[in-house]
VEXDREN-2710 file (C-alpha; in Angstrom, 1 decimal):
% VEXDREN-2710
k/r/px/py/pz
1/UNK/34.9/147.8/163.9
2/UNK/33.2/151.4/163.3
3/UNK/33.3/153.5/160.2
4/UNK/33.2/157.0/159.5
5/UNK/31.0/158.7/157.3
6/UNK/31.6/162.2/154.8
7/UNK/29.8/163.6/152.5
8/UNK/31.9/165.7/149.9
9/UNK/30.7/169.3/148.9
10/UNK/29.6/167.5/145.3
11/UNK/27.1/164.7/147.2
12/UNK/29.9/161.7/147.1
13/UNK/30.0/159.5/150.1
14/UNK/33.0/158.7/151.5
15/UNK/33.0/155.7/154.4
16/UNK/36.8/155.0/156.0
17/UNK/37.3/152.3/158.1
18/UNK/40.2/151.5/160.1
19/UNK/41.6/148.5/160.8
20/UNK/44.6/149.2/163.1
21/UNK/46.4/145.8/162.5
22/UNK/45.9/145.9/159.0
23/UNK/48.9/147.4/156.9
24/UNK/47.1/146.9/153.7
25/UNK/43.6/148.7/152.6
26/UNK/41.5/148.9/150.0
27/UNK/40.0/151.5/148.1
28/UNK/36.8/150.7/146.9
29/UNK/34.5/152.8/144.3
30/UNK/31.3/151.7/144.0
31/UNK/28.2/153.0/141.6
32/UNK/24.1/152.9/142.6
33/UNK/24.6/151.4/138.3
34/UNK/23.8/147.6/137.4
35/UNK/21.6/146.1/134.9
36/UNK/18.4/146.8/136.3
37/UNK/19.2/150.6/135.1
38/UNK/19.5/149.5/131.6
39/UNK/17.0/148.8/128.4
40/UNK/16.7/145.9/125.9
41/UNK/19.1/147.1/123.9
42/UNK/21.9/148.4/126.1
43/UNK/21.4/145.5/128.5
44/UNK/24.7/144.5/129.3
45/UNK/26.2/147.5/129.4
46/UNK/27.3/148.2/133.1
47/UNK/28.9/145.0/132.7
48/UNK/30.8/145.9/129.8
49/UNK/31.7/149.3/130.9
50/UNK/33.3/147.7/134.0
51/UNK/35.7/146.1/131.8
52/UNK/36.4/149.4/129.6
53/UNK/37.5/151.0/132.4
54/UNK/41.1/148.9/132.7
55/UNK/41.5/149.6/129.1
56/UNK/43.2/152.8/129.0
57/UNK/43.4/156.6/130.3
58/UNK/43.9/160.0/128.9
59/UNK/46.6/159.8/131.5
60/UNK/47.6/155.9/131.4
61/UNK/46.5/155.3/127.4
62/UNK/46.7/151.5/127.8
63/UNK/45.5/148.6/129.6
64/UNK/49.3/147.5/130.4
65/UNK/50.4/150.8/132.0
66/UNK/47.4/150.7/134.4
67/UNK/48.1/146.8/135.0
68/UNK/52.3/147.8/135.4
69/UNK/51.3/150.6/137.6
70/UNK/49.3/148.1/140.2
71/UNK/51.9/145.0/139.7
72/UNK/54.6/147.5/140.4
73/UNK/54.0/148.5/144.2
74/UNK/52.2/144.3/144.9
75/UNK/48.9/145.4/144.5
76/UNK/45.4/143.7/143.0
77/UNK/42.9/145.1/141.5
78/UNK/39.5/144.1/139.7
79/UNK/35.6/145.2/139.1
80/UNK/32.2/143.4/139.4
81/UNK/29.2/144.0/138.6
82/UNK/25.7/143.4/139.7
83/UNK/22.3/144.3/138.9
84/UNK/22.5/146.8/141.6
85/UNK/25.3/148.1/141.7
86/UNK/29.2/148.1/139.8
87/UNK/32.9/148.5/141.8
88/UNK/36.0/148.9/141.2
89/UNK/38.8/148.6/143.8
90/UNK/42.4/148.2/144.0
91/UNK/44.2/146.6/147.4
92/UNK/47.4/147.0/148.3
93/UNK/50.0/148.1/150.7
94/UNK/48.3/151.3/153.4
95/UNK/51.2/153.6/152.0
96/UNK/50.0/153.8/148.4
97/UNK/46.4/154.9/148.9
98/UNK/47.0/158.1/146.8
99/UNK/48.3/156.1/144.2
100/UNK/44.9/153.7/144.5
101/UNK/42.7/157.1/144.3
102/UNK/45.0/158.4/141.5
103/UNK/43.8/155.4/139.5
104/UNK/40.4/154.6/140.1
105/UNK/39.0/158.6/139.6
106/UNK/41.3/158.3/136.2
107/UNK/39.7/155.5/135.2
108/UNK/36.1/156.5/136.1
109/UNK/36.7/160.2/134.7
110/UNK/39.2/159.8/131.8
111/UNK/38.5/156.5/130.4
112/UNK/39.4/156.5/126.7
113/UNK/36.6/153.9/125.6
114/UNK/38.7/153.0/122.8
115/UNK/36.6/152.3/119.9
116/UNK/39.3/149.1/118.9
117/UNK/39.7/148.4/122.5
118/UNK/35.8/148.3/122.6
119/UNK/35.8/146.0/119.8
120/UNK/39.0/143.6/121.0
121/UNK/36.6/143.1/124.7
122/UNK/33.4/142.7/122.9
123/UNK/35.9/138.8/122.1
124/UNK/36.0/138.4/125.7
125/UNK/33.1/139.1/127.2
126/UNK/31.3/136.5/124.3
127/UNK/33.7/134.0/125.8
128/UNK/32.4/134.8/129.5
129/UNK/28.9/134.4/128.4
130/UNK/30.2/130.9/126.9
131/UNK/31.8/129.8/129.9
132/UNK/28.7/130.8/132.3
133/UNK/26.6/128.8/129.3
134/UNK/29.2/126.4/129.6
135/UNK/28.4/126.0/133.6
136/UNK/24.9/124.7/134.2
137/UNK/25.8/125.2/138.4
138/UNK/26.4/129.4/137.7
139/UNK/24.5/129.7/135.0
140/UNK/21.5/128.2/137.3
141/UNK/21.0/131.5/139.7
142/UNK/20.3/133.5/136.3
143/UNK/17.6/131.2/135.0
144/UNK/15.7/131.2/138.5
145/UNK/15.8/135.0/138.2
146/UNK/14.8/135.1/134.7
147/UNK/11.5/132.8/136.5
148/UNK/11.1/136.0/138.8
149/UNK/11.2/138.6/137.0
150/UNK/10.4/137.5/133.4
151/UNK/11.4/140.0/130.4
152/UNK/12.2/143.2/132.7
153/UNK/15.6/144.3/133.9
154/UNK/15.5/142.3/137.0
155/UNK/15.2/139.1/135.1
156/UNK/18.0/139.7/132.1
157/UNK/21.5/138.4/132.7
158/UNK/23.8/140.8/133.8
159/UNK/26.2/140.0/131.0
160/UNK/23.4/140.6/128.3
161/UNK/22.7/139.2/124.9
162/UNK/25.2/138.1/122.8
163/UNK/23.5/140.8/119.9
164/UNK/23.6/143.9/122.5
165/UNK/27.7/143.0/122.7
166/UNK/28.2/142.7/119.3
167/UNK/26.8/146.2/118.7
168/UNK/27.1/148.6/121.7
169/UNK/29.3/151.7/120.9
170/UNK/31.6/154.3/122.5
171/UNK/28.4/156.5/122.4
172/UNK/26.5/153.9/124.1
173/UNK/29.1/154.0/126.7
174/UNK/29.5/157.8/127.1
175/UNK/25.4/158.2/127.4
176/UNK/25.1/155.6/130.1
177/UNK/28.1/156.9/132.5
178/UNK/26.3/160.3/131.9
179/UNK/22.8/158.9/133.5
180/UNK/24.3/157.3/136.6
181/UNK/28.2/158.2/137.5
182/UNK/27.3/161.2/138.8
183/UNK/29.2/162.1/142.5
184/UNK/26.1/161.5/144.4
185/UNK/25.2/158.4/143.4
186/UNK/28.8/156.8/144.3
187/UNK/30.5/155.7/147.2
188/UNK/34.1/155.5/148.1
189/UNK/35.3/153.3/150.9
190/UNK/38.9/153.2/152.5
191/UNK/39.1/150.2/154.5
192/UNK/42.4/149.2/156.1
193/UNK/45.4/150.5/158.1
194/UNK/44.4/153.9/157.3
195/UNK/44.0/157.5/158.6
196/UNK/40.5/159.0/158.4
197/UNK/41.0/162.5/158.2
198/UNK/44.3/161.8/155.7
199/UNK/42.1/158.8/153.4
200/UNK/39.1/161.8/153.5
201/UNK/41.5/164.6/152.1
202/UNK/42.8/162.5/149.5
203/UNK/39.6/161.4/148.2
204/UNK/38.8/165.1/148.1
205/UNK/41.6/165.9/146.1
206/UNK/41.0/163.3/143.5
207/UNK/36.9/163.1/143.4
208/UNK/35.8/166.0/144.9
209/UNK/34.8/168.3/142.0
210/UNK/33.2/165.2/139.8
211/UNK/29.9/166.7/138.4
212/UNK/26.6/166.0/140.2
213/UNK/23.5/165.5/138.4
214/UNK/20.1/163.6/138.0
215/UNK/20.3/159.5/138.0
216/UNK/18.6/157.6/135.8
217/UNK/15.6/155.1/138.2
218/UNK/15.5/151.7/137.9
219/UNK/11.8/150.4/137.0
220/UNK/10.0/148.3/140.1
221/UNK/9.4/145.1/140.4
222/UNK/5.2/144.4/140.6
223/UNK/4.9/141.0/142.9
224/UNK/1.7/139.9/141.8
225/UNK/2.6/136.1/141.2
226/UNK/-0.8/133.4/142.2
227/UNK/0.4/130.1/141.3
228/UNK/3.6/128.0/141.2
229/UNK/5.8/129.0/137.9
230/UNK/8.2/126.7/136.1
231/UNK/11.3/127.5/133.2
232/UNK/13.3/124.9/131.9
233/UNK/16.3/125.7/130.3
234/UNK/16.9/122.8/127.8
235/UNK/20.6/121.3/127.6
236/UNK/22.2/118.0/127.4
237/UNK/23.9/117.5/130.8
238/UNK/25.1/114.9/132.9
239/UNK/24.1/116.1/135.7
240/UNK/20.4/118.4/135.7
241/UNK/20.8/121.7/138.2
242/UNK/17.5/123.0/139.7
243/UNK/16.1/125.9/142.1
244/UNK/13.5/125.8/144.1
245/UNK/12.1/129.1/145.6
246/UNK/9.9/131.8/146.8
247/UNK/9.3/135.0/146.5
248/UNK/10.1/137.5/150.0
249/UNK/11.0/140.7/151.1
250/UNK/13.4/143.6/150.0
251/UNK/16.4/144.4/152.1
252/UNK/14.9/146.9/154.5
253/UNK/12.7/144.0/155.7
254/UNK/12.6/143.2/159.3
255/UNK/12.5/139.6/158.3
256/UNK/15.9/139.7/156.8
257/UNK/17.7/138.5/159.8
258/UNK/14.9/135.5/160.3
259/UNK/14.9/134.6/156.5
260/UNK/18.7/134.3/156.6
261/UNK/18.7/132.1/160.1
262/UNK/15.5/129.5/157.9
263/UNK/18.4/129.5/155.0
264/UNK/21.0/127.8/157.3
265/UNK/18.7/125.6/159.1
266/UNK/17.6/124.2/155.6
267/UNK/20.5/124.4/153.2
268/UNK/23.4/126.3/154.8
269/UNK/25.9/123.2/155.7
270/UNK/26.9/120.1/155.8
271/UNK/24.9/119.1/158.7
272/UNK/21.6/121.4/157.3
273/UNK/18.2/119.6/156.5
274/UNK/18.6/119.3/153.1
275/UNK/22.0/118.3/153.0
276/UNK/21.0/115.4/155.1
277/UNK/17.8/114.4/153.3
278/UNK/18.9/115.1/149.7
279/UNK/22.5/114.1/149.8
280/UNK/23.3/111.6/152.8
281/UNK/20.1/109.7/153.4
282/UNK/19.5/109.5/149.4
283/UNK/22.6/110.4/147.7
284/UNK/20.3/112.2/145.0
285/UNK/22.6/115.4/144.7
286/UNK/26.4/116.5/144.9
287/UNK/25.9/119.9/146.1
288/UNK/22.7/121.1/148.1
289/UNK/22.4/124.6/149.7
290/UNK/19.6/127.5/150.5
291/UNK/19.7/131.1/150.0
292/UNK/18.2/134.1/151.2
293/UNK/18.6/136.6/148.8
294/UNK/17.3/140.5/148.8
295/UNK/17.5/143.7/146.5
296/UNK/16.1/147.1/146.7
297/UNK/12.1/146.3/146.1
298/UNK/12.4/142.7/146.2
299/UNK/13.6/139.3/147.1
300/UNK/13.8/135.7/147.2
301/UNK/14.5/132.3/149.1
302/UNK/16.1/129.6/146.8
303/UNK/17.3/126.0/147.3
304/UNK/19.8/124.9/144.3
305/UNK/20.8/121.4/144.1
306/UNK/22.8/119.6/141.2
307/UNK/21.2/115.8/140.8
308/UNK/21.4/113.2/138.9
309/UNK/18.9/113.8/135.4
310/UNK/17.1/110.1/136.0
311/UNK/16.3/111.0/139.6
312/UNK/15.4/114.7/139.8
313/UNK/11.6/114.1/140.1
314/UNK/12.4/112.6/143.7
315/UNK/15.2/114.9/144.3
316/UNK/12.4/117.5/143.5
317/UNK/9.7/116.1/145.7
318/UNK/11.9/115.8/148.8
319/UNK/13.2/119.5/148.5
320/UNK/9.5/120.7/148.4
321/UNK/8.8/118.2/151.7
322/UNK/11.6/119.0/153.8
323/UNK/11.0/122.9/152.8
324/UNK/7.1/122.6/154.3
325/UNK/7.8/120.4/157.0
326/UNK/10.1/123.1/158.7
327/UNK/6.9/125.6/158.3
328/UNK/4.5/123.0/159.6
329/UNK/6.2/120.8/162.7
330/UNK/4.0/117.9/163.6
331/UNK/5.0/115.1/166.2
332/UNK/5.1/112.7/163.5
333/UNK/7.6/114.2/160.7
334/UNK/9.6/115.2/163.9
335/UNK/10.6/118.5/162.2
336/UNK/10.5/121.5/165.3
337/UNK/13.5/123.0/165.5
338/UNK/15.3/122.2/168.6
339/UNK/17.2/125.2/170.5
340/UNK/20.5/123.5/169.5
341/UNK/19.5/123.4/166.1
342/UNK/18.7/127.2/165.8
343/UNK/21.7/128.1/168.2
344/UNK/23.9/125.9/165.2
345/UNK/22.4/127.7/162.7
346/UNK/23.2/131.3/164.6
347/UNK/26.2/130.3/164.7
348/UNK/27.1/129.2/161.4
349/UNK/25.9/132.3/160.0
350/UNK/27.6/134.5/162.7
351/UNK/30.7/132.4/161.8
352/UNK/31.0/132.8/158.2
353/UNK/30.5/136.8/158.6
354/UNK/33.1/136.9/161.0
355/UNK/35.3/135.0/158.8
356/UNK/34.5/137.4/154.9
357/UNK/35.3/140.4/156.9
358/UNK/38.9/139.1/157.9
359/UNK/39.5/140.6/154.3
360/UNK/39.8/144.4/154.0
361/UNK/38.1/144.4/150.4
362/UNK/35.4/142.2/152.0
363/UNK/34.7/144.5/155.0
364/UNK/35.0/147.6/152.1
365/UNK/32.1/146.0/150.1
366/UNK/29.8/145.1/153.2
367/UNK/29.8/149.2/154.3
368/UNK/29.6/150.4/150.5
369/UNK/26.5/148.1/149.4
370/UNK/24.8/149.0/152.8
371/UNK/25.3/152.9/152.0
372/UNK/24.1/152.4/148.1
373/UNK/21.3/150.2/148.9
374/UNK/20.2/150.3/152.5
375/UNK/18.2/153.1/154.7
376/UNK/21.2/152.5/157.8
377/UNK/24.6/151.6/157.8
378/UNK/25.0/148.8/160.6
379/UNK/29.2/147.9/162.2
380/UNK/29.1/143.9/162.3
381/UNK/28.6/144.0/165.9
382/UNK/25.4/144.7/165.3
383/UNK/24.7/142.5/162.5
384/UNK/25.8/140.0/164.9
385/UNK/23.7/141.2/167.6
386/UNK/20.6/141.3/165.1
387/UNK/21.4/137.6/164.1
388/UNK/21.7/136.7/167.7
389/UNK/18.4/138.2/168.9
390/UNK/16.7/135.9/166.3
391/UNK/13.9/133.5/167.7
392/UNK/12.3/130.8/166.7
393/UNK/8.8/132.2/166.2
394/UNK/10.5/134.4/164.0
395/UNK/11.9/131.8/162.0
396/UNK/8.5/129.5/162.1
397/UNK/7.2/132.7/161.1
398/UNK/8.5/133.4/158.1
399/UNK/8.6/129.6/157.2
400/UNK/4.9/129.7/156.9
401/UNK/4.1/132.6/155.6
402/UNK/6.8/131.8/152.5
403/UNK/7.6/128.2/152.2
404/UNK/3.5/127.5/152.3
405/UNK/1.8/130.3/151.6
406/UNK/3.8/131.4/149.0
407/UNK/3.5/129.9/145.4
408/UNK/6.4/128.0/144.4
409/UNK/9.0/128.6/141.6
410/UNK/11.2/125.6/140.0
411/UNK/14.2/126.6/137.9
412/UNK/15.8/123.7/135.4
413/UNK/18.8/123.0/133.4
414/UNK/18.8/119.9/131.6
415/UNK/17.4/117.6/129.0
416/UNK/13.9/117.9/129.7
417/UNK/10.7/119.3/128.1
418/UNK/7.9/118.3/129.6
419/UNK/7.3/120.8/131.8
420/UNK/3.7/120.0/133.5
421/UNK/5.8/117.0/134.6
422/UNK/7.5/119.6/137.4
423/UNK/4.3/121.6/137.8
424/UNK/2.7/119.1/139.5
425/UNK/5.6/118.6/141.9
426/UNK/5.0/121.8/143.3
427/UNK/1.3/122.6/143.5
END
């Protein structure tokens, strides 16, 4: 799989990639805009915005006749946003990319921002705060960040506060789109059973003369943490969700490729160390899994687990052991890893990868994020390749230097609130 890459006269970057035995494609828009670009009292806004752009056009004036439009040639489409970035694609059928294009620069450029519209999705988006409050297991990723990164951008929840959505305005709207949608801070990717020079010239036509300006910077994250660092997040549950993690690297970090091989060794499967130890051998926890996670400036390496309230002290305790014996191997807690169990671990991450970019919205979102937030643009062959070349030095390597060198940080959701209680767990 290769790409091609254009830059438009206005600074847009356009990516195509074909994928000859695909008849489908996907056109996918995505902004350098997410919540870490926005204040304490627009925060939630890029999220928001993402759903005020379905609402209605100077061209299509309602959410239906966008939504008839997309239903009417088989289509999907949908947004998300993170706190990097925010896209909006439509897939459907290789023959109606002009209509795709048509759509998403209307709806970017022309959006009405309905001032009743606004006030009709401030409902909805209350209720999708409720339902994330409502689900300790998604709701758990957002607490360990809020650990991180405390009261800055980094650390807020991407949907916001419930006060910022009851009183953000079209204005609000209007200034925000006017400090980061501008061309060259937006990518457009065409991935599918498409032509390259025919996907460029349509994207031309429809994109091409969007205004260029100055973007809004996000503020940096300072890593200056010393000691371990617990929140609890109190709520009556039946079962209590935890995370247990470090801090690491941004994305440009060599030790991406090594962080993300330790991940799968401890948490990425069935067969995985913790997995074994946590939910097998113990039967402490339903779900058990590790993850290597990076932005722009920063990162992080996480275990989540859901486990039973009554037991989470030892569910706790073995997380933290199995984590530091993997960085420290002795003869007698048997924990070296074994060139099968690294080769597994390849494997199972080259696997999955192979299997998300069967998808051509998948494969559309892997190049865009790369050209938004990385220094290179890398096919999947190499990705593979870089997975592959992996050793096990590497991956002791970073084990020590994070999962014991590194203070560690304990994110809860449950009835609890005594706090030096966990602290001590993870000194």
């Amino acid at each position: 799989m290769n790409y091609q890459r254009t830059v438009l006269s206005n600074g847009l970057r356009v990516l195509t990639v074909p994928m000859p035995s695909f008849e489908s494609a996907t056109v996918l828009v995505m902004v350098g805009a997410g919540s870490r670009y926005e204040n304490k009292k627009n925060n939630g806004i890029s999220h928001f915005l993402e759903h005020m752009a379905f609402k209605g056009t100077k061209k299509r004036p309602s959410a239906l006749h966008i939504s008839s439009l997309i239903d009417g040639i088989g289509g999907e489409f949908n947004a998300f946003t993170g706190k990097e970035t925010t896209g909006y694609y439509i897939k459907s059928s290789a023959n109606h990319i002009s209509l795709s294009l048509d759509v998403l620069s209307d709806m970017l450029r022309n959006s009405l921002l309905d001032p009743k519209e606004i006030d009709k999705e401030r409902g909805v988006i209350l209720e999708e705060i409720n339902l994330y409050e409502d689900t300790p297991m998604r709701k758990i990723g957002d607490v360990y960040e809020q650990l991180l990164y405390g009261d800055t951008p980094l650390g807020w929840d991407i949907a916001g506060e419930k006060e910022n959505i009851l009183s953000i305005k079209r204005e609000d709207f209007v200034d925000y789109m006017a400090s980061l949608y501008s061309a060259d801070n937006i990518t457009v990717v065409i991935a599918g059973g498409i032509q390259t020079d025919k996907s460029v010239k349509m994207i031309d036509k429809y994109m091409g003369n969007m205004k260029k300006f100055k973007t809004k910077a996000y503020e940096k994250i300072r890593e200056n943490q010393t000691k371990s660092a617990v929140l609890l997040k109190h709520k009556k549950t039946e079962q209590a969700q935890l995370a247990l993690g470090v801090r690491t690297v941004p994305n440009d970090s060599p030790e991406r490729y090594p962080l993300l091989i330790l991940s799968a060794i401890l948490g990425g499967g069935m067969s995985s160390r913790l997995f074994h130890e946590v939910r097998e051998k113990r039967g402490l926890a339903y779900y058990v899994r590790s993850n290597s996670d990076h932005y722009q400036d920063s990162g992080s390496f996480a275990s989540m687990a859901g486990v039973d309230p009554k037991r989470i002290t030892e569910a706790v305790e073995v997380m933290v052991d199995v984590s530091r014996k993997i960085a420290q191997p002795t003869t007698a807690n048997k924990a070296e890893i074994s060139p099968d169990e690294l080769k597994k671990a390849k494997e199972f991450v080259k696997g999955h990868t192979v299997l998300e970019l069967e998808d051509s919205r998948a494969v559309a979102g892997f190049y865009a994020s790369q050209e938004l937030l990385e220094k290179q643009i890398d096919n999947p062959e190499q990705v593979l390749k870089d997975i592959d070349a992996v050793t096990k030095e590497q991956v002791l390597d970073v084990a020590k230097r994070y999962l014991i060198k590194q203070p560690y940080n304990l994110a809860v959701i449950g009835d609890f609130k005594d706090r030096q209680m966990f602290e001590k767990l993870i000194k």
